[in-house]
C-alpha positions in Angstrom: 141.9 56.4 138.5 141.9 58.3 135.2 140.5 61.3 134.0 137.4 59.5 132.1 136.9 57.0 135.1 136.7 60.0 137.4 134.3 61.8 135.1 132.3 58.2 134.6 131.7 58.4 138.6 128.2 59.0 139.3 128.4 58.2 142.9 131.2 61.7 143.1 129.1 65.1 143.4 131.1 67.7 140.7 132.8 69.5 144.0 134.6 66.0 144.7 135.6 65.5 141.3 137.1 69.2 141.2 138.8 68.8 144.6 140.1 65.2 143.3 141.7 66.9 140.3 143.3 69.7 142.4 144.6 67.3 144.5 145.8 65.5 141.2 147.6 69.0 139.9 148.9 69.9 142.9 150.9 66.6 143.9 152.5 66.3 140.3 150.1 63.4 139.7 148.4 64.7 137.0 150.4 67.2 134.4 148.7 70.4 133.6 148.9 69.8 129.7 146.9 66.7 130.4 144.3 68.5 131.9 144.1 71.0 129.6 143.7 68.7 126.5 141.3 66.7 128.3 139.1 69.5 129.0 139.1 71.2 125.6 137.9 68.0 124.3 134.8 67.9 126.7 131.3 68.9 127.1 131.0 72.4 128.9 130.0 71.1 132.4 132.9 68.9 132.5 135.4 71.4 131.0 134.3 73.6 133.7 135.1 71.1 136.1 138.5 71.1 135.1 139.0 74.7 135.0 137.8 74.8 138.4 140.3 72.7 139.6 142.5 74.7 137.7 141.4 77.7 139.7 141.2 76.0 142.9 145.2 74.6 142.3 146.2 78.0 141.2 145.3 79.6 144.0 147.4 77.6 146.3 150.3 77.1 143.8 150.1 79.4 141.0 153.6 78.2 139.6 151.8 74.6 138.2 150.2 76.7 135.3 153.0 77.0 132.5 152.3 78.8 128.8 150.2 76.6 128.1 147.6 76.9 130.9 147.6 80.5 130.4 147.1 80.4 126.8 144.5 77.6 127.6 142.6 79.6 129.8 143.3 82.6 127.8 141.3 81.3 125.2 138.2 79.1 126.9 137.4 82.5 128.2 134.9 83.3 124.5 133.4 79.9 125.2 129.6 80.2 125.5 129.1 78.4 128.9 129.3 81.5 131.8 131.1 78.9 134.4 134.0 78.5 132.0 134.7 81.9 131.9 134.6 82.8 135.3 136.2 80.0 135.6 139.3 80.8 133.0 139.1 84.3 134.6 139.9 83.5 138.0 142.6 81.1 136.6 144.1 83.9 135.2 143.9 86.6 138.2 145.7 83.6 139.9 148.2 83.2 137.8 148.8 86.8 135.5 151.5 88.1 137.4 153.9 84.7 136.3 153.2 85.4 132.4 153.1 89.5 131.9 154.5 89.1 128.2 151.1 86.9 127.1 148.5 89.2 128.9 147.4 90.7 125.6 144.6 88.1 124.4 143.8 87.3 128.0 142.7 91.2 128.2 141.2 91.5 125.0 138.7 88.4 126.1 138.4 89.5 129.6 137.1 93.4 128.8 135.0 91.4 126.8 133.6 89.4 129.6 133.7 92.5 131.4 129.9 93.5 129.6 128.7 90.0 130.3 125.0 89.9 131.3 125.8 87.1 133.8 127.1 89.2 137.6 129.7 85.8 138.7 131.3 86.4 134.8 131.5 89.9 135.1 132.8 90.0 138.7 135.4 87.0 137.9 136.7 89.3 134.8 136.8 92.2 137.4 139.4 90.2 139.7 141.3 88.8 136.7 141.6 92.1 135.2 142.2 93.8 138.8 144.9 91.2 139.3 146.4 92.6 135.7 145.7 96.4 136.7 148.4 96.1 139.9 151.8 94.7 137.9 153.5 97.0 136.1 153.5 96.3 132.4 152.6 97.9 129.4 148.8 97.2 129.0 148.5 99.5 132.3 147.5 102.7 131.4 145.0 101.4 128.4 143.5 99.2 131.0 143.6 102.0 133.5 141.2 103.5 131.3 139.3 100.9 130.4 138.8 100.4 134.3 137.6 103.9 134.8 135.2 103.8 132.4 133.6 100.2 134.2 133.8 101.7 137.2 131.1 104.1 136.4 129.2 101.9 133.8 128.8 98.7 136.5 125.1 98.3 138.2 127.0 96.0 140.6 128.4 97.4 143.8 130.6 94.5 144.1 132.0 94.2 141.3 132.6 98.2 141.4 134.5 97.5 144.7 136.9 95.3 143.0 137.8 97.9 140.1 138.4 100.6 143.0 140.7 98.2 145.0 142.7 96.9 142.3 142.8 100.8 141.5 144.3 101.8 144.7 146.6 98.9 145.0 147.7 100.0 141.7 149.3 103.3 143.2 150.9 101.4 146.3 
């Protein structure tokens, strides 16, 4: 089964498809790059899907995403549809800590995403950028900052709570 025939599927619910495609990324049955072309070649919903498979493999093996996933994600995170971004963002808090020299655009978009009206986007930028905030690399102190300054400008108490634990697992 392809990409398209999975995607073609009626009779497969959207959490099937995205645990198929995990499944796919995970066993080495389906290459990353693939993936990523596919989905930046799709409507929103289904380029969501992917990402979320993305997410969902990156979580239990961050070392499938290469460059090229990073950038990927790095990028889909200014697309208009809220569930790719939170999407790309939670690729990205999965995966930061493998690609510390190409954190600079991912940042940029995710402080973005940090003012988002939408609480899942917001809350998925605060992991990703709490993810950042803990490895030691040069962005830390500016997004030290930038942290603070969210911290106190968030309405959400859970999404506060992440800044302040990524803050103190940034001293450990």
């Amino acid at each position: 089964m392809t990409l398209v025939d999975l995607f073609q599927d009626k009779d497969k619910k959207t959490k099937e498809k995205t645990e198929t495609i995990s499944k796919w990324l995970l066993d080495g049955s389906l290459a990353t790059d693939e993936l990523c072309v596919f989905a930046e070649n799709s409507k929103d919903s289904v380029k969501a899907t992917c990402i979320e498979a993305l997410e969902y493999a990156t979580k239990i093996n961050p070392n499938i995403a290469d460059e090229n996933v990073f950038s990927f994600v790095s990028k889909t995170l200014t697309d208009t549809a809220p569930r790719v971004k939170w999407e790309s963002a939670k690729v990205i808090g999965n995966t930061a800590h493998l690609f510390p020299k190409n954190l600079a655009i991912a940042i940029k978009n995710l402080l973005i995403n940090s003012g988002h009206d939408g609480t899942v986007v917001r809350w998925s930028a605060a992991f990703a950028i709490g993810e950042i905030l803990k490895l030691k690399t040069k962005h830390q102190l500016m997004l030290l900052k930038e942290v603070e300054k969210m911290v106190h400008e968030e309405e959400k108490n859970s999404i506060r709570t992440v800044y302040l634990e990524a803050m103190k697992k940034m001293n450990k």
